[in-house]
N, C-alpha and C positions, 0 to 999 in steps of 0.2 A: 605686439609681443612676438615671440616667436613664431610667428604668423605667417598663413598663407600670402599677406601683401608680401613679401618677398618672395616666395617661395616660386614664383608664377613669372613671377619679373625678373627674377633672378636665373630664371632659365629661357630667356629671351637670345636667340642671335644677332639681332638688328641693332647693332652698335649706335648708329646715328642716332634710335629712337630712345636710344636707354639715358637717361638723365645717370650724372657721370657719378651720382651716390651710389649706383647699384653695379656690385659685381655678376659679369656674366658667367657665365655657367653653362657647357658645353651637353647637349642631352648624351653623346655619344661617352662623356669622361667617366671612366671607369671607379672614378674616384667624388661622381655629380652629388653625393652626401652631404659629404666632405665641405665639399664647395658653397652648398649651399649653406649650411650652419656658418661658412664663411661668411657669406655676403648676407646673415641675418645677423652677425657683431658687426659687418661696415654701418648696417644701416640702422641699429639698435637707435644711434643718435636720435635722428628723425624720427623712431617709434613713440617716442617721448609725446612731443606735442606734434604728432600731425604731421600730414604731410598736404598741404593746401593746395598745390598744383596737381595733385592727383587728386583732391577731394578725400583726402585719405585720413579717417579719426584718430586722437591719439590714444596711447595708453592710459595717461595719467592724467587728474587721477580716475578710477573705472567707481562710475555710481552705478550703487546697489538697490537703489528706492525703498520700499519699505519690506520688514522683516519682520515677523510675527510669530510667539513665543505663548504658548499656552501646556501645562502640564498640571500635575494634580488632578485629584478625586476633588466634590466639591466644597469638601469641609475644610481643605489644605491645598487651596489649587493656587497657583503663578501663574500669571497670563502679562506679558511685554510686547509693547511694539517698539522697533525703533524704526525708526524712519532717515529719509537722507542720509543715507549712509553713503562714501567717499573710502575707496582702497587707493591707498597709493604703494608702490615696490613693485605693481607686477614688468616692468620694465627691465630690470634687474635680474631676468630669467639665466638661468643655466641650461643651457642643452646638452645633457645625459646621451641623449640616443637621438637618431633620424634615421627613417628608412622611406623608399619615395618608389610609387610602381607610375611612371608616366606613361604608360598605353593604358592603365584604369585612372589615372589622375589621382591617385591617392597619394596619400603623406602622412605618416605616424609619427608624433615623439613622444619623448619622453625627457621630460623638464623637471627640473628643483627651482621652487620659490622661495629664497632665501629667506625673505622678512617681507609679510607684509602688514602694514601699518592701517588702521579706519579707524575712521569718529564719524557717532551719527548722535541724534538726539532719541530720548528714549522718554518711555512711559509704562510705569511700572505697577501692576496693582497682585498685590498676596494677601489672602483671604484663608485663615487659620481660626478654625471654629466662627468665635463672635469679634475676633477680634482680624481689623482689618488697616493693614498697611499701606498707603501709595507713596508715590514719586515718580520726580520728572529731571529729567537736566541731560547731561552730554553724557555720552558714553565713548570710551577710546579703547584702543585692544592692538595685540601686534598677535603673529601669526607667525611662527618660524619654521622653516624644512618643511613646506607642502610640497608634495611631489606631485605631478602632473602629468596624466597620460590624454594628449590631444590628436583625435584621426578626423583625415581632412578628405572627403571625396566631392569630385566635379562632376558636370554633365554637360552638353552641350546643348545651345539655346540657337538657335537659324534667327536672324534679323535681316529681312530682304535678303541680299542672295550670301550674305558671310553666316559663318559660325563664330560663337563666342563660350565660354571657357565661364560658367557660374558656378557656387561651390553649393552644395546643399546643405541643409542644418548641423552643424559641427559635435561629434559628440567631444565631450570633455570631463574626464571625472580626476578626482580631487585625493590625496591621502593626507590626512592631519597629522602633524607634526608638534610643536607644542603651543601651546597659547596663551596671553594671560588678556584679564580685563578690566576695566576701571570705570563703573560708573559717579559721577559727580552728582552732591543733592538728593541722598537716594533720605527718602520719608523728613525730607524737610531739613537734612544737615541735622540730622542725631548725632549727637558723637558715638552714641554706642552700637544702636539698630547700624548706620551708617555702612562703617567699619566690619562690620559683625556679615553684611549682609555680603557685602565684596567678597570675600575670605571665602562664603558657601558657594557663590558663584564663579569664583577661579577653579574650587576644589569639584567644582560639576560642570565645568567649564564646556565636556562633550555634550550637553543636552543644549547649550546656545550652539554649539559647533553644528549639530546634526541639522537645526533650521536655514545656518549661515550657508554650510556649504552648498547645497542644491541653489541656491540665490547666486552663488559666487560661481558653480559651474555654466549656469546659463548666461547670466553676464557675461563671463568670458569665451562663451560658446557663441553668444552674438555679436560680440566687438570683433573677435575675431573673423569670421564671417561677412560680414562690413568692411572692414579691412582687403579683406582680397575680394571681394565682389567690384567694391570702386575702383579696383585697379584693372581686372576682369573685362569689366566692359567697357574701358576705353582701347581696348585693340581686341583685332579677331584672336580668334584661334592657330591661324596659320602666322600672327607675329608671332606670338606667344612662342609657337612649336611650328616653325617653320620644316 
């Protein structure tokens, strides 16, 4: 996604070495922003599935693993997990803003996630006095207008006598936009409980949001991170930034 793999490549001088997907990007251009949010739409393609000659992961789609959901006192407590959970959209980024300081190797933006789409499977259990509810099955959800603030800082690593260009842990924080959600089978295909149950959890839809997003910032905080790492240490510092 809007990722440091470009970001690093993309400002490479060594034409011969640049596989001919990536636009270069002069460190001296007045305008290297610019450029670069450039050559991160040439290469969006590729961001998709991978980039295999670089070892490079793709975006889609980004698993979540498991997500765990507990609220209530204990006489009327919710407690869910869902597990295997699958985002797919974050490819689809917008880039809002970029700003880039290359004598500290940083890189700020500021992105809009237009839509993004998961299904995981769930388990569900609500405990109201004596009387006690479960269920199991698929859960699906869409996510729309997330906005994204991603800052990206490097350091340098010595391997025998070169330097190489790593990125350190990525912060990534998330603003919610709207959302709805849909779990299937919920207490065994009630028609009424079912139904009934969907409707309370659309309309408090921030209290699964509040668990999802820190899941969703890290994940995207590690792919990304991966992403420019594998590309990182296949050339020094001086190809990079000759």
């Amino acid at each position: 996604m809007f990722t440091a793999t470009v970001l690093l490549v993309a400002l490479r001088f060594v034409a011969a070495d640049i596989p001919p997907y990536i636009k270069v990007c002069q460190r001296n251009d007045t305008n290297v922003n610019k450029c670069i949010m450039n050559s991160i739409e040439e290469l969006r393609p590729k961001m998709i599935n991978g980039i295999p000659e670089l070892d490079v992961p793709g975006l889609e789609p980004l698993s979540l693993g498991q997500i765990a959901l507990a609220r209530g006192p204990q006489g009327a407590k919710l407690t869910a997990v869902v597990n295997d959970v699958k985002v797919r959209g974050p490819s689809n980024f917008i880039i809002e803003e970029l700003t880039s300081d290359l004598d500290k190797n940083r890189f700020d933006f500021k992105l809009l996630l237009p839509k993004l789409d998961f299904n995981g499977k769930y388990k569900m259990d609500i405990q109201v006095l004596l009387l006690r509810l479960q269920g199991r099955g698929n859960i699906t959800g869409t996510f729309k207008d997330y906005a994204c603030n991603v800052t990206m800082k490097g350091h340098k690593e010595m391997r025998g006598e070169d330097e190489y260009l790593q990125f350190d842990p990525l912060k990534v924080k998330l603003r919610v936009g709207q959302s709805s959600i849909y779990l299937t089978n919920l207490f065994d295909g009630d028609p009424v409980l079912g139904p009934a149950t969907n409707r309370v959890i659309n309309e408090n839809s921030q209290v699964f949001l509040q668990e999802i997003s820190p899941v969703l910032e890290r994940s995207l905080g590690e792919l990304f991170r991966e992403m420019a790492n594998k590309i990182t240490s296949k050339f020094t510092y001086k190809e990079l930034f000759p």
